[in-house]
MOPAC internal coordinates of N, CA, C and O (Angstrom, degrees):
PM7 1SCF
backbone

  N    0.0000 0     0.00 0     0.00 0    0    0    0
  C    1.4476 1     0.00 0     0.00 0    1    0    0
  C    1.5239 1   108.51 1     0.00 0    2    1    0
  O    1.2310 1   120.94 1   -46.50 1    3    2    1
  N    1.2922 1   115.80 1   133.50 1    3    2    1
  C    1.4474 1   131.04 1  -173.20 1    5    3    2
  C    1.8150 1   102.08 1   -89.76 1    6    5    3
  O    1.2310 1   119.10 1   -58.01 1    7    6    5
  N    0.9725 1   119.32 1   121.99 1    7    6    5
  C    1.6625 1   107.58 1   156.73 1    9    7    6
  C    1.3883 1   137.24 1   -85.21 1   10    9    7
  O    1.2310 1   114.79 1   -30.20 1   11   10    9
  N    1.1861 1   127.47 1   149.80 1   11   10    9
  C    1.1756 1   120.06 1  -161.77 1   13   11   10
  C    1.7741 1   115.56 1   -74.40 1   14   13   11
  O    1.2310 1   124.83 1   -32.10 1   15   14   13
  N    1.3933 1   108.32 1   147.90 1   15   14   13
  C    1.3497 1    96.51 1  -178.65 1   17   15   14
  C    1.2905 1   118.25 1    72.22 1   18   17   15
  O    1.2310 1   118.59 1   -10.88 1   19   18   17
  N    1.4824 1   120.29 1   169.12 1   19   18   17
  C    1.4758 1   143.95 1   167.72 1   21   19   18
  C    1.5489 1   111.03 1   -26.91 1   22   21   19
  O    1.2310 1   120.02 1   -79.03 1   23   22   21
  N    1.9360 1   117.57 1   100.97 1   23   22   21
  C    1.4124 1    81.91 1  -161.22 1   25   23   22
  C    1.9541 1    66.65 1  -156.74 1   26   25   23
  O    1.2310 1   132.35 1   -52.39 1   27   26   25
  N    1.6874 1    93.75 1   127.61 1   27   26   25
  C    1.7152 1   107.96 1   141.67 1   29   27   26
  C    1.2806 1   123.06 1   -18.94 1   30   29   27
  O    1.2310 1   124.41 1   111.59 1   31   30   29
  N    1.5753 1   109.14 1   -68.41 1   31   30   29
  C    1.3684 1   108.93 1  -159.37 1   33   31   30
  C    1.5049 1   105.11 1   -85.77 1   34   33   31
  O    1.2310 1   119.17 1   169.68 1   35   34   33
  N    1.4735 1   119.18 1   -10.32 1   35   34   33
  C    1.9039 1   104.97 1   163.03 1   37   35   34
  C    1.3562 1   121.52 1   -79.06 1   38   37   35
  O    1.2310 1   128.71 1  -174.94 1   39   38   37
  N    1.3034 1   100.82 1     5.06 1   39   38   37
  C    1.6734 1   101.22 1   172.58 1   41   39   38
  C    1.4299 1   117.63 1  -102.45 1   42   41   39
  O    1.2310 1   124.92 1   173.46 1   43   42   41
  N    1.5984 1   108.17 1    -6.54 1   43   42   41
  C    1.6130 1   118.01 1   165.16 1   45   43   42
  C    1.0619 1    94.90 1   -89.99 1   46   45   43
  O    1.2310 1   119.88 1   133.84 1   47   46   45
  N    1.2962 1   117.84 1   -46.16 1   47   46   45
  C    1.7998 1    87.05 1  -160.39 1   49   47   46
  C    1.4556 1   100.88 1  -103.20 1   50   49   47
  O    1.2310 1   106.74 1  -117.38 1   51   50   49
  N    1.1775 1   142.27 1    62.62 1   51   50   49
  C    1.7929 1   159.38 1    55.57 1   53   51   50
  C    1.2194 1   114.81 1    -6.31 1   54   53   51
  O    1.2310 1   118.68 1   101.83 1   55   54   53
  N    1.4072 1   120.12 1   -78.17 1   55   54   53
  C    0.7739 1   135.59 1   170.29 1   57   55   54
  C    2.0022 1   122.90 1   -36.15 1   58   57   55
  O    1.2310 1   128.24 1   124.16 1   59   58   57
  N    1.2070 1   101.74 1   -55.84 1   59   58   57
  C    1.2786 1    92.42 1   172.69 1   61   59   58
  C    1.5424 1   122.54 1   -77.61 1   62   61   59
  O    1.2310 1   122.83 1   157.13 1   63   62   61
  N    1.2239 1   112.19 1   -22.87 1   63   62   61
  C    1.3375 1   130.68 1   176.99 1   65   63   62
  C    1.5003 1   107.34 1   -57.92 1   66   65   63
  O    1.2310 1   119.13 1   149.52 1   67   66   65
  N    1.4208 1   119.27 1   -30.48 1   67   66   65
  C    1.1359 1   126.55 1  -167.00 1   69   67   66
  C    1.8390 1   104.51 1   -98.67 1   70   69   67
  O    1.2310 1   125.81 1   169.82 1   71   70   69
  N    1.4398 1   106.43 1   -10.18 1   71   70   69
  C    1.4942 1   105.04 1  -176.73 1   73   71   70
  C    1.3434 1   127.36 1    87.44 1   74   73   71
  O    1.2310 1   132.62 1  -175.66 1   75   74   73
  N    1.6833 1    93.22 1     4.34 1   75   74   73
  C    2.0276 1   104.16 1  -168.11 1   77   75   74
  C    1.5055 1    86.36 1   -94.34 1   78   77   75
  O    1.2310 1   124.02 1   -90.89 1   79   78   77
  N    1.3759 1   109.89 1    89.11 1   79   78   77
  C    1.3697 1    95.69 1   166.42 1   81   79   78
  C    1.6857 1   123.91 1   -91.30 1   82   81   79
  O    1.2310 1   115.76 1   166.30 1   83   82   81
  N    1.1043 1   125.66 1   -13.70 1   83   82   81
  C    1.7119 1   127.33 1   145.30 1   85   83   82
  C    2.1388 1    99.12 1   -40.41 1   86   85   83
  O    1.2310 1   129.43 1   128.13 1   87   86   85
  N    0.8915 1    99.43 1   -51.87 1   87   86   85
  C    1.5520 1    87.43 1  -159.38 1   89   87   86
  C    1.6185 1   101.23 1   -62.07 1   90   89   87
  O    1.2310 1   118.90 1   132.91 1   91   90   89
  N    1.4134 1   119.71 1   -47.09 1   91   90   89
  C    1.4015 1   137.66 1   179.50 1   93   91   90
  C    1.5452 1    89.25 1   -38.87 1   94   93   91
  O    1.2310 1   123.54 1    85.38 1   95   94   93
  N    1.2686 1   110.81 1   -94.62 1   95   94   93
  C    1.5663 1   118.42 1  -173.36 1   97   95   94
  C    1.3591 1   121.21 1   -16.83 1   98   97   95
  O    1.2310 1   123.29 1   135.34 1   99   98   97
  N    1.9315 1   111.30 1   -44.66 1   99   98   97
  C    1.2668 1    95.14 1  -166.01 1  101   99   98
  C    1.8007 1   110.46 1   -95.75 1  102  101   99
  O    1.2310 1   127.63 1   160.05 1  103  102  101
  N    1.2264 1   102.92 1   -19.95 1  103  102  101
  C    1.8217 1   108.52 1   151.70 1  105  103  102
  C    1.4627 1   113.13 1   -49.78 1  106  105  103
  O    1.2310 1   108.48 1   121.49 1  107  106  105
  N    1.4356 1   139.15 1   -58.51 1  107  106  105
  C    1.2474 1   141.02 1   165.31 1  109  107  106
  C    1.7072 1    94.60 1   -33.71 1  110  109  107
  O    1.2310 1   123.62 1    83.31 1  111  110  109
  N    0.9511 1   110.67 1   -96.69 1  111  110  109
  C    1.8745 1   108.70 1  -167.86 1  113  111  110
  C    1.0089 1    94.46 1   -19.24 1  114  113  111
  O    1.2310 1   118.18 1    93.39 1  115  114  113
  N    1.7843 1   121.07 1   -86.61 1  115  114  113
  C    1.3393 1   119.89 1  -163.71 1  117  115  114
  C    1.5774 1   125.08 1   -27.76 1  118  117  115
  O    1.2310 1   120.30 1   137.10 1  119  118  117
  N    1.1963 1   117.04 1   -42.90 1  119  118  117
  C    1.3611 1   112.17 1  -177.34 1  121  119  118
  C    1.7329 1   114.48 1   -92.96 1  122  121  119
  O    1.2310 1   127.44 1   156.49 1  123  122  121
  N    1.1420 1   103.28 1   -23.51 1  123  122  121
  C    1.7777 1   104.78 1   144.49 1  125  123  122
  C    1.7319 1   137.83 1   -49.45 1  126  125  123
  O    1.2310 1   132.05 1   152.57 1  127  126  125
  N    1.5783 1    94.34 1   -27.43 1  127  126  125
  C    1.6232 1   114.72 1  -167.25 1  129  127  126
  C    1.5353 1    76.72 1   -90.22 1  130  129  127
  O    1.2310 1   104.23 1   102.78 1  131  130  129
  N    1.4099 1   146.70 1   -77.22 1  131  130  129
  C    1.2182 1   118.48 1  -156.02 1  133  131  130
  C    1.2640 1   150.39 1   -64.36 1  134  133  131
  O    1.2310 1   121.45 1   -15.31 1  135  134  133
  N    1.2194 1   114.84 1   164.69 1  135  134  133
  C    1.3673 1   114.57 1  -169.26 1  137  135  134
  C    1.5279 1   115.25 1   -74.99 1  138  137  135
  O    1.2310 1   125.31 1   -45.27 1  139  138  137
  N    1.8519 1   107.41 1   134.73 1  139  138  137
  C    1.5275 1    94.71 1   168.46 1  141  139  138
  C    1.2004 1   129.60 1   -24.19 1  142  141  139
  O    1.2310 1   117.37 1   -34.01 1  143  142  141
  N    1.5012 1   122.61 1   145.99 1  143  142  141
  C    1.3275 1   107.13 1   138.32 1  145  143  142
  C    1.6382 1   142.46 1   -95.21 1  146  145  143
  O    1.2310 1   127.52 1   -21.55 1  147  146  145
  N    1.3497 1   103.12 1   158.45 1  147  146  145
  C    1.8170 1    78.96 1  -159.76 1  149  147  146
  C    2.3388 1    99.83 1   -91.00 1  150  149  147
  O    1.2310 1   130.47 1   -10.99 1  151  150  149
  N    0.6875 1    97.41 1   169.01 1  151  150  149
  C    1.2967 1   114.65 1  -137.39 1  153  151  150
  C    2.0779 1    90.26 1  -132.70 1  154  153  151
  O    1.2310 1   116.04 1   -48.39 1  155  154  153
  N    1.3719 1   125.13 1   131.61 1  155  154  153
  C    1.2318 1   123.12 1  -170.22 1  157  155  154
  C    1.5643 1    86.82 1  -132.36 1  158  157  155
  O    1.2310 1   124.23 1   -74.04 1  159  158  157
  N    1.4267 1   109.48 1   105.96 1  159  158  157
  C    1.6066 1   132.64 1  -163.73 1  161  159  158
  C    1.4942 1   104.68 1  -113.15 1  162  161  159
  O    1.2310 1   124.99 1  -143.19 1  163  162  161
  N    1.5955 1   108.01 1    36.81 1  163  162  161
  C    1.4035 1   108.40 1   168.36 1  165  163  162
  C    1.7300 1   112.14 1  -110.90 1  166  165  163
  O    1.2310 1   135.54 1   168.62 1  167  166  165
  N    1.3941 1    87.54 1   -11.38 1  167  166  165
  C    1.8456 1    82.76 1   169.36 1  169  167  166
  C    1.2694 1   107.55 1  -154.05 1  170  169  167
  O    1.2310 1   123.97 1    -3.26 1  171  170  169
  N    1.1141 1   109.98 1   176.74 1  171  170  169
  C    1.9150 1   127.86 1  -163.63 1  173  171  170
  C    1.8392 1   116.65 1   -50.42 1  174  173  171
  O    1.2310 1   132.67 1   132.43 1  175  174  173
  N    1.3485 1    93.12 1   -47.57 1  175  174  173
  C    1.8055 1    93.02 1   165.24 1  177  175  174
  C    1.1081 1   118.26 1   -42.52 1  178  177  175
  O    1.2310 1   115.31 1   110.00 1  179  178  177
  N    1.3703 1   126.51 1   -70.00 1  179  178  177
  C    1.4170 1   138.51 1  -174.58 1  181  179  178
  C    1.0467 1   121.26 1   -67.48 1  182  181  179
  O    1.2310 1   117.31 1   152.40 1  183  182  181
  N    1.5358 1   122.72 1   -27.60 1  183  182  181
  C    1.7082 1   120.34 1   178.43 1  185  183  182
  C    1.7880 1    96.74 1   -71.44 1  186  185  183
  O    1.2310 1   128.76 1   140.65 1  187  186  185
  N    1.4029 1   100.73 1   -39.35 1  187  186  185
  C    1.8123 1   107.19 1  -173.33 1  189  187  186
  C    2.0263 1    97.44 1   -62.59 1  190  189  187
  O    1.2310 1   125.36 1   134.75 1  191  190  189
  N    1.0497 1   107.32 1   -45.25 1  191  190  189
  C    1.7786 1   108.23 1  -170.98 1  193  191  190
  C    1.3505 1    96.69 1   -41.85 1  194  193  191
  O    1.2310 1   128.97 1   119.69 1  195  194  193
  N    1.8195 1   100.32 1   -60.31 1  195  194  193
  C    2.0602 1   121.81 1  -168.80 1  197  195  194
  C    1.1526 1   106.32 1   -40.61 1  198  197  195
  O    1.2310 1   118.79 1   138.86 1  199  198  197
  N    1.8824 1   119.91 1   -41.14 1  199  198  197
  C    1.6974 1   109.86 1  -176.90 1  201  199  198
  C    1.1357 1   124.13 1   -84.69 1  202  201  199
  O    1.2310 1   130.83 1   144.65 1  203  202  201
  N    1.5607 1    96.72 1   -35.35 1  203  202  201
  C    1.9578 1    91.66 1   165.69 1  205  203  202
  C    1.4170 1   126.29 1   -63.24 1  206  205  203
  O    1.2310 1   124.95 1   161.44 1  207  206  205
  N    1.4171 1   108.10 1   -18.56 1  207  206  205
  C    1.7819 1   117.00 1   175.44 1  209  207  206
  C    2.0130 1    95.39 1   -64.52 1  210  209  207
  O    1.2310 1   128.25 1   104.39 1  211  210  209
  N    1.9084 1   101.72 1   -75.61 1  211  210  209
  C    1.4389 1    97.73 1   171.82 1  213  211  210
  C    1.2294 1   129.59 1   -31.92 1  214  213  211
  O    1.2310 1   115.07 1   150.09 1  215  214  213
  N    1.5286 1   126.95 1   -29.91 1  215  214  213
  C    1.3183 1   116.38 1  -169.33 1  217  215  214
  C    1.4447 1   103.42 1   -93.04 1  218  217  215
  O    1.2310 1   108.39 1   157.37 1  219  218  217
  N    1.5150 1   139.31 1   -22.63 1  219  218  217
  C    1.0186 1   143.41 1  -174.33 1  221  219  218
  C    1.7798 1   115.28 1   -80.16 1  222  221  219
  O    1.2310 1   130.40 1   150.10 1  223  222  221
  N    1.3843 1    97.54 1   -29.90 1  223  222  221
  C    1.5158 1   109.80 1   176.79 1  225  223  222
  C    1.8548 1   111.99 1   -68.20 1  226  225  223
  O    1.2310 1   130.58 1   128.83 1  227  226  225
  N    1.6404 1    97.19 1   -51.17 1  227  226  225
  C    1.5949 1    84.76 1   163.44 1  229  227  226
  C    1.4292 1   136.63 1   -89.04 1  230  229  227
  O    1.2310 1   123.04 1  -175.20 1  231  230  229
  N    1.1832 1   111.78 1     4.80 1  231  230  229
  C    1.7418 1   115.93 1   151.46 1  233  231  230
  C    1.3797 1   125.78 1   -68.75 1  234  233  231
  O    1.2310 1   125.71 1   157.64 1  235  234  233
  N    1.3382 1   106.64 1   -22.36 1  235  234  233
  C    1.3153 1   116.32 1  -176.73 1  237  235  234
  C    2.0415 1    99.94 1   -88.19 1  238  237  235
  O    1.2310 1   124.85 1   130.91 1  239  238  237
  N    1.3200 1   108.29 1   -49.09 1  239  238  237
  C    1.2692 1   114.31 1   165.34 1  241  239  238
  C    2.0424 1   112.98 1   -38.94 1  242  241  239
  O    1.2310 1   123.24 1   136.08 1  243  242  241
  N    0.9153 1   111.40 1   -43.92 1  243  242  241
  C    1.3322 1   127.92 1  -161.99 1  245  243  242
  C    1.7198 1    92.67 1   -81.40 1  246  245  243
  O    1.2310 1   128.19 1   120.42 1  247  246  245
  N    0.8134 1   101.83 1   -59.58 1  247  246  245
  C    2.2661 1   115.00 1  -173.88 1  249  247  246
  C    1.4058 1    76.35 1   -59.55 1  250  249  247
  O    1.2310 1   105.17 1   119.97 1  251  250  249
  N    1.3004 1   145.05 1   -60.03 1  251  250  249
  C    1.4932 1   132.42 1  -149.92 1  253  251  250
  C    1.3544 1   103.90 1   -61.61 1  254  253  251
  O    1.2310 1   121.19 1   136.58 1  255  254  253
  N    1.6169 1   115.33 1   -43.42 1  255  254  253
  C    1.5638 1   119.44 1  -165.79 1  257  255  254
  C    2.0564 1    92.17 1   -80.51 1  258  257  255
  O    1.2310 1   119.07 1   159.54 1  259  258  257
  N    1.1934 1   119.38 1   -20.46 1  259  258  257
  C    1.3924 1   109.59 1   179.44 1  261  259  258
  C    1.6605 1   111.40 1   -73.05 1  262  261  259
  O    1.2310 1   129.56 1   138.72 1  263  262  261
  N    1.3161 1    99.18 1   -41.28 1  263  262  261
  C    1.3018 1    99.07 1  -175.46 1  265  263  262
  C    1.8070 1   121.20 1   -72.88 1  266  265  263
  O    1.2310 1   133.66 1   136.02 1  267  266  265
  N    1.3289 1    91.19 1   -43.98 1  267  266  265
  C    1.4305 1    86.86 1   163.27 1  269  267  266
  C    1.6794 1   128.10 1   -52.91 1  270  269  267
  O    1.2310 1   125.35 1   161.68 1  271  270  269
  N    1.1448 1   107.33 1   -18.32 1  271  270  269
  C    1.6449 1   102.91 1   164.19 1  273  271  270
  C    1.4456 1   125.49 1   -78.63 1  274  273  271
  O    1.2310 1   121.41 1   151.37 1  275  274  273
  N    1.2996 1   114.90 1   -28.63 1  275  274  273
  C    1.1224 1   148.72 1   170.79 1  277  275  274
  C    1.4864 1    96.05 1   -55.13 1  278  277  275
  O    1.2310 1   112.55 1    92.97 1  279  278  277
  N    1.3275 1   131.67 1   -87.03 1  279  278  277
  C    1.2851 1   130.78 1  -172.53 1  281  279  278
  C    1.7323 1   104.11 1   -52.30 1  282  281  279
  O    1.2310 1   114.77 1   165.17 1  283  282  281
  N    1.2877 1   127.52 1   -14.83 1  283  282  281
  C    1.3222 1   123.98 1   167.46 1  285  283  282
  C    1.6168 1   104.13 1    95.83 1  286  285  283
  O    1.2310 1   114.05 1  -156.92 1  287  286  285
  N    0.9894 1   128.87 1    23.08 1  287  286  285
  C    1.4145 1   160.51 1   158.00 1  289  287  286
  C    1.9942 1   105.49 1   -60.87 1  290  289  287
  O    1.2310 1   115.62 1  -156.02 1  291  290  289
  N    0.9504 1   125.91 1    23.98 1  291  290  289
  C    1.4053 1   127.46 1   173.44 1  293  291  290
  C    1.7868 1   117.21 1    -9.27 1  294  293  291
  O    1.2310 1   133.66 1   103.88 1  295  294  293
  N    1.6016 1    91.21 1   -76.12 1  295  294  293
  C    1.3896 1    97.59 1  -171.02 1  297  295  294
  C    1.9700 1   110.42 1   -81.72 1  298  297  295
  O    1.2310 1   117.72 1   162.93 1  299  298  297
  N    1.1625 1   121.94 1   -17.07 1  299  298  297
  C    1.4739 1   109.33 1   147.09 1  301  299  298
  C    1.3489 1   117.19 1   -40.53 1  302  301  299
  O    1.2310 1   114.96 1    97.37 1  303  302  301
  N    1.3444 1   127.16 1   -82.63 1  303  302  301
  C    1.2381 1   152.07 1   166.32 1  305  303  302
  C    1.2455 1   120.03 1    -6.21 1  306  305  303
  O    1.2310 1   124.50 1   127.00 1  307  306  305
  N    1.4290 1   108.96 1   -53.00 1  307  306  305
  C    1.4290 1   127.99 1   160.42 1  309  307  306
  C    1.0299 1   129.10 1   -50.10 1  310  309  307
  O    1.2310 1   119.30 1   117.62 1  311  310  309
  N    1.0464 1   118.95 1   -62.38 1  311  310  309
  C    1.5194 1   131.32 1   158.86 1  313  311  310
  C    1.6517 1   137.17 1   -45.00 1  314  313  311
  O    1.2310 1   130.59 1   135.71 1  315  314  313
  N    1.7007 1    97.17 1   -44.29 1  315  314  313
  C    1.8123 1   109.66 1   163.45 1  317  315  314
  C    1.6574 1    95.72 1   -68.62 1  318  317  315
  O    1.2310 1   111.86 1   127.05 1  319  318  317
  N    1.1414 1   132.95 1   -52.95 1  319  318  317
  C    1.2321 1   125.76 1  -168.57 1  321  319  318
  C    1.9995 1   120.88 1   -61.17 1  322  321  319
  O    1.2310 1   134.28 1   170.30 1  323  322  321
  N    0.9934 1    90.00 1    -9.70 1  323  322  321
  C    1.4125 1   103.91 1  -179.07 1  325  323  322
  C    1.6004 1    95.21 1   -81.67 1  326  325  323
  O    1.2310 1   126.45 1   100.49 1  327  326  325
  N    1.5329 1   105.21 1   -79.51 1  327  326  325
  C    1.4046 1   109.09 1   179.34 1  329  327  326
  C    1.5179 1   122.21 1   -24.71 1  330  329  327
  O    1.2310 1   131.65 1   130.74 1  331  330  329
  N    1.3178 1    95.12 1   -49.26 1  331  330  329
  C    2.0605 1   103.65 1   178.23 1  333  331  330
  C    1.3472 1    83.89 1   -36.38 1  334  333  331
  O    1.2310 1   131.39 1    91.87 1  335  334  333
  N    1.5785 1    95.62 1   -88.13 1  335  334  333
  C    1.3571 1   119.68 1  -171.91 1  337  335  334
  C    1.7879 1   125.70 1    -5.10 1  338  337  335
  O    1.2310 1   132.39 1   115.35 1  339  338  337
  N    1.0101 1    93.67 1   -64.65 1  339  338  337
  C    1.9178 1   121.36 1  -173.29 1  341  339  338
  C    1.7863 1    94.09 1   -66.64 1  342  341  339
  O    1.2310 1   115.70 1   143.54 1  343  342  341
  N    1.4775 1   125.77 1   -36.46 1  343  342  341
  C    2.0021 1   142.69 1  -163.16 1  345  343  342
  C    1.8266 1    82.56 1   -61.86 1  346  345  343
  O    1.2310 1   118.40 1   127.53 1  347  346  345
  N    1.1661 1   120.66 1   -52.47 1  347  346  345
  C    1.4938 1   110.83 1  -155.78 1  349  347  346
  C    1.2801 1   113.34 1    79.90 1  350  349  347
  O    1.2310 1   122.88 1  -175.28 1  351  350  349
  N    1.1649 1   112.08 1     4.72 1  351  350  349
  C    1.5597 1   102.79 1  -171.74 1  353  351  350
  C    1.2343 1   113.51 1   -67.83 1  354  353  351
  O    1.2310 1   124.83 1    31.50 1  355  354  353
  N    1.6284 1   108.34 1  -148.50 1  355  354  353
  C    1.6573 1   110.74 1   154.50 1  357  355  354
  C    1.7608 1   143.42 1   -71.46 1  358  357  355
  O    1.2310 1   128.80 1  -178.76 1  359  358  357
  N    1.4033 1   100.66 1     1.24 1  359  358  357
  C    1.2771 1   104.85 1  -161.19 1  361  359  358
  C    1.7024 1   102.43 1  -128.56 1  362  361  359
  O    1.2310 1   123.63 1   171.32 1  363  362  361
  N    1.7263 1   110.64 1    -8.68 1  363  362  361
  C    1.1443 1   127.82 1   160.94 1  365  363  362
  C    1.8160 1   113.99 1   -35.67 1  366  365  363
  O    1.2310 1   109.92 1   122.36 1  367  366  365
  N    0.8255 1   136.52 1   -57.64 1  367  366  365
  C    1.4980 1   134.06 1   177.94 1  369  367  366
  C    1.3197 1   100.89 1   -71.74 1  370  369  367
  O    1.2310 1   103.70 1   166.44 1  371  370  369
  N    1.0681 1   147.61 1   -13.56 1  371  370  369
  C    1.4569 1   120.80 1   172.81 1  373  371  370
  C    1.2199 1   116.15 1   -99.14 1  374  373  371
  O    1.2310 1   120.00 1   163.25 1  375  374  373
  N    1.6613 1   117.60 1   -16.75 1  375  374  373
  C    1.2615 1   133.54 1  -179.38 1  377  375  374
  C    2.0338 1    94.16 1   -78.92 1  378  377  375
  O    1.2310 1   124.01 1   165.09 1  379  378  377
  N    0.5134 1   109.91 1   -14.91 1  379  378  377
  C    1.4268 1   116.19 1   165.91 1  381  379  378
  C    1.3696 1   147.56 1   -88.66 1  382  381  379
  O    1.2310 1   131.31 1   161.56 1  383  382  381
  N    1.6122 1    95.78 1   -18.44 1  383  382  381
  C    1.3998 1   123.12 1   157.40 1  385  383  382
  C    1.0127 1   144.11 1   -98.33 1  386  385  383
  O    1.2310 1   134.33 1   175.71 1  387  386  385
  N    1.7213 1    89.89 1    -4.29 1  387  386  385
  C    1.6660 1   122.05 1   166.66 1  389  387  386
  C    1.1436 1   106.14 1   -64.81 1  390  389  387
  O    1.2310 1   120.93 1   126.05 1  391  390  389
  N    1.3363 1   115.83 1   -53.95 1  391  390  389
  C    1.6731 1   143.71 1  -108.08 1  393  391  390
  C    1.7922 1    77.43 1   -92.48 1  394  393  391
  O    1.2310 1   127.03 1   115.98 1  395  394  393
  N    1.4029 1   104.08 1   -64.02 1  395  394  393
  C    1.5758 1   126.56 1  -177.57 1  397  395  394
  C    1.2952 1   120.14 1   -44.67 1  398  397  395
  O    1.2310 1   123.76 1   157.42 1  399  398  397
  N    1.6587 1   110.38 1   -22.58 1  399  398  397
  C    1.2842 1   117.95 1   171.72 1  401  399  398
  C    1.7307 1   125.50 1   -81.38 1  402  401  399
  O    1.2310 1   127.49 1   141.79 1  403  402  401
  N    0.9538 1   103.18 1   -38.21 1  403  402  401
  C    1.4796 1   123.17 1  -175.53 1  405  403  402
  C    1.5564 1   112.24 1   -82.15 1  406  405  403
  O    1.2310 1   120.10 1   180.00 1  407  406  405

């Protein structure tokens, strides 16, 4: 899933799309290395910013557990995919259908 707009994680998954998985990886860090952003959760803009931040953080979580299979990293993989899994988030059911596969 692509997100809309200006987004970290469409430049990984470019990136993986493209097979550069060195490049993937080091975009993953990068957007790991930064700092939250802070987020003004007193009205509707900002609670909406907070979910598109949340939802982008576990896509990127999810590409991490993809990619790590990719690099042939099995039991990494396993493990991020659990976590998805266990987050409930949005990406929880597929990290689960991974999980079931392997």
């Amino acid at each position: 899933m692509t997100s809309r707009g200006d987004s970290h994680a469409d430049e990984i998954i470019s990136a993986m799309e493209a097979d550069d998985i060195s490049e993937a990886r080091n975009l993953i860090t990068a957007f790991r290395s930064m700092p939250e952003p802070v987020f003004d959760l007193s009205g509707e803009a900002g609670q909406y910013r907070f979910e598109l931040y949340k939802a982008e953080c576990q896509l990127v979580d999810y590409q991490d557990a993809v990619l790590l299979m990719r690099e042939g990293r099995p039991l990494k993989a396993r493990k991020a995919l659990r976590t998805v899994a266990a987050s409930g988030g949005y990406y929880a059911s597929a990290a689960e259908e991974v999980l079931d596969k392997l």
